[in-house]
N, C-alpha and C positions, 0 to 999 in steps of 0.2 A: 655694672662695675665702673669705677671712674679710672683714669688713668692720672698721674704727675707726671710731667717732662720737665725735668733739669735744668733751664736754662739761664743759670745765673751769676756762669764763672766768667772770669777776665777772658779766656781766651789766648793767653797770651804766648802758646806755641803757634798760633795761627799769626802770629807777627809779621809781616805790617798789615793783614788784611784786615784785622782786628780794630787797628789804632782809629778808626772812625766808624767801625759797623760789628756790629753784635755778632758771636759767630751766630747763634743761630737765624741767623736774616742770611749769610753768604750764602748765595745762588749755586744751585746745581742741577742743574737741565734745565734751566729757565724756573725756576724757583726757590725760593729760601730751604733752606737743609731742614726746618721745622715745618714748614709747611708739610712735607713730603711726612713726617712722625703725623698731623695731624690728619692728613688723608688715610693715610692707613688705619688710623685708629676708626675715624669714622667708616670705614670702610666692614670694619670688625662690631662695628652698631655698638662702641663705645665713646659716646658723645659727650659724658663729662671732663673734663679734663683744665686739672690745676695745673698752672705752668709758675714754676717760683723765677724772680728775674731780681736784677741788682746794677749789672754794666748795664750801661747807656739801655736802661728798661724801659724807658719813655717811648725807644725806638722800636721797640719792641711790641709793646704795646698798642700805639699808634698801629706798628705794621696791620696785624692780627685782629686787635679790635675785639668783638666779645665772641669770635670763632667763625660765626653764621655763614661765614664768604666759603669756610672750607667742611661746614658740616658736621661741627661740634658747638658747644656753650663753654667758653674759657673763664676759668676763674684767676684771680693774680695773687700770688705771694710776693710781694715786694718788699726786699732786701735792705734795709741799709748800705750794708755791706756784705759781700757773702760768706754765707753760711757753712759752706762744705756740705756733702749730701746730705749728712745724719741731721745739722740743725737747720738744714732746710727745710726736709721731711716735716720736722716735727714742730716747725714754725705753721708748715700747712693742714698738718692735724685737724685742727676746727671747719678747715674745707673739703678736707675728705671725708669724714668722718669716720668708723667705725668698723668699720669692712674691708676686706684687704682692695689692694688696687694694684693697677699696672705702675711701673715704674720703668721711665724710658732714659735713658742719658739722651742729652740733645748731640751730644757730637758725635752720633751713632747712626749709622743706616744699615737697615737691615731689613730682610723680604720676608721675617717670621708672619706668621696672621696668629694676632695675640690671640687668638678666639679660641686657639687652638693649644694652647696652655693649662695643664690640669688643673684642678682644683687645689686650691695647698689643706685642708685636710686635716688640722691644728698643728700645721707647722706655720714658722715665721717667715718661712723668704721661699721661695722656687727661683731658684735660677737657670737663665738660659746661657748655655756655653757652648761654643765656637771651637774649632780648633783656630793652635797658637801660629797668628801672623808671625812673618817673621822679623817684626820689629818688638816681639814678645814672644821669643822661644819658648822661656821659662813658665808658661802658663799663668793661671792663679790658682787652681783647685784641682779636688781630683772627685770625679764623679763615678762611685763602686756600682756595680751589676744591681744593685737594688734600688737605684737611681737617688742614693745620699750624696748629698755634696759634702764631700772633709776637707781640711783647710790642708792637711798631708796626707802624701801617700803619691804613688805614679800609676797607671798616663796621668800626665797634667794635662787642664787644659783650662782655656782664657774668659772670661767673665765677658761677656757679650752687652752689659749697660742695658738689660733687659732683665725684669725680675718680677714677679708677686711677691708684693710684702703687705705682711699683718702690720695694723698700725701699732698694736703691743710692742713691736721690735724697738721701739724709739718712745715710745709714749713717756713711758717712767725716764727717761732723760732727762735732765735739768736743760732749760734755754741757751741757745749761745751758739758758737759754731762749733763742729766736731765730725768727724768723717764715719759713714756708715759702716766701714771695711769692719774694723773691730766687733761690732754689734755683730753682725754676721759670722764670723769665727767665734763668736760665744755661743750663737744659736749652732751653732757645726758639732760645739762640743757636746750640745743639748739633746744633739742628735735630729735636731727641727728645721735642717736644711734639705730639702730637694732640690733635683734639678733635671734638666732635658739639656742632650747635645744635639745642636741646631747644626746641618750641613748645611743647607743652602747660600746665600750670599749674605755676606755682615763686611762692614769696611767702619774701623777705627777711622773719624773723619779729624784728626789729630795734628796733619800741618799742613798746609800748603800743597804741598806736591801730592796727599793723599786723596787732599776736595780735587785739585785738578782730574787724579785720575780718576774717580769718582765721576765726574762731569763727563768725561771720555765716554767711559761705559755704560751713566744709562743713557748719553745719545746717541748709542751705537755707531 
């Protein structure tokens, strides 16, 4: 299975750390916040992995290189300008190809081991969900006893920037930018969404103060 990692937005809640360094390169425990996604992945003996970029991608790039220092083969989606998830994804299409794949947000950590994610089964997406931080009470989904993700309904709970997705979910999209969210609530109604509630540790790495405490905790 191949993995994409997301890393191609401005960043721009992570302000001023942002205004000269990529969020995915800011450091946490002594490493880039992406480094740590691509450890893990390799770790899960998923070693392909597309990363889409756009801000200062060069730097990006340059950091990373063709993966081998961390034990993956990196491929690049490079951005014009960004895409938003949905015409990211399907910008990378011709690099993923045909088979579902992991999909990571880069401004996410979390101690899932993807390896351990079911199969999706001819559905379009599996999601992994978290209970809601409390800078998102409101959740995004509601995951029923048979393990369907619906877009309504209560307990709610928060989209974790972790997913299997069929490249069907986005294929037949026309090119351009456009956000995943909606594709996913069409598949909800299709009834083609699964998903797993992940307990263990997940940290929205979203401003400043949440990479700092971030940093805290895994240097103990």
């Amino acid at each position: 299975m191949k993995a994409m990692i997301l890393a191609a937005g401005f960043g721009k809640r992570m302000r001023p750390l942002t205004d000269h360094c990529p969020k995915p390169l800011l450091p946490v425990a002594g490493k880039p916040l992406i480094v740590h996604h691509l450890e893990r992945l390799a770790a899960a003996n998923i070693t392909q992995v597309v990363i889409n970029v756009s801000y200062r991608a060069e730097q990006i790039m340059t950091a990373l290189g063709d993966g081998a220092n961390h034990g993956v083969q990196i491929r690049w989606s490079q951005e014009a300008t960004p895409l938003e998830t949905g015409g990211g994804i399907h910008q990378a299409l011709p690099l993923l190809g045909n088979a579902p794949f992991l999909l990571v947000n880069g401004d996410v950590w979390c101690d899932l081991d993807p390896a351990t994610l079911a199969p999706l089964n001819g559905d379009l997406a599996h999601l992994v969900l978290v209970n809601n931080p409390t800078h998102h009470p409101a959740g995004d989904f509601h995951l029923d006893a048979n393990g369907r993700v619906q877009a309504t309904g209560v307990p709610r709970l928060t989209f974790a920037g972790l997913s299997l997705i069929d490249p069907a979910l986005v294929a037949a999209e026309p090119p351009g930018a456009f956000p995943l969210a909606p594709l996913l609530r069409r598949a909800m109604t299709e009834g083609r969404v699964s998903g797993c509630h992940h307990q263990g540790e997940w940290v929205d790495v979203g401003t400043p103060e949440r990479l700092a405490e971030l940093d805290r905790r895994l240097r103990g």
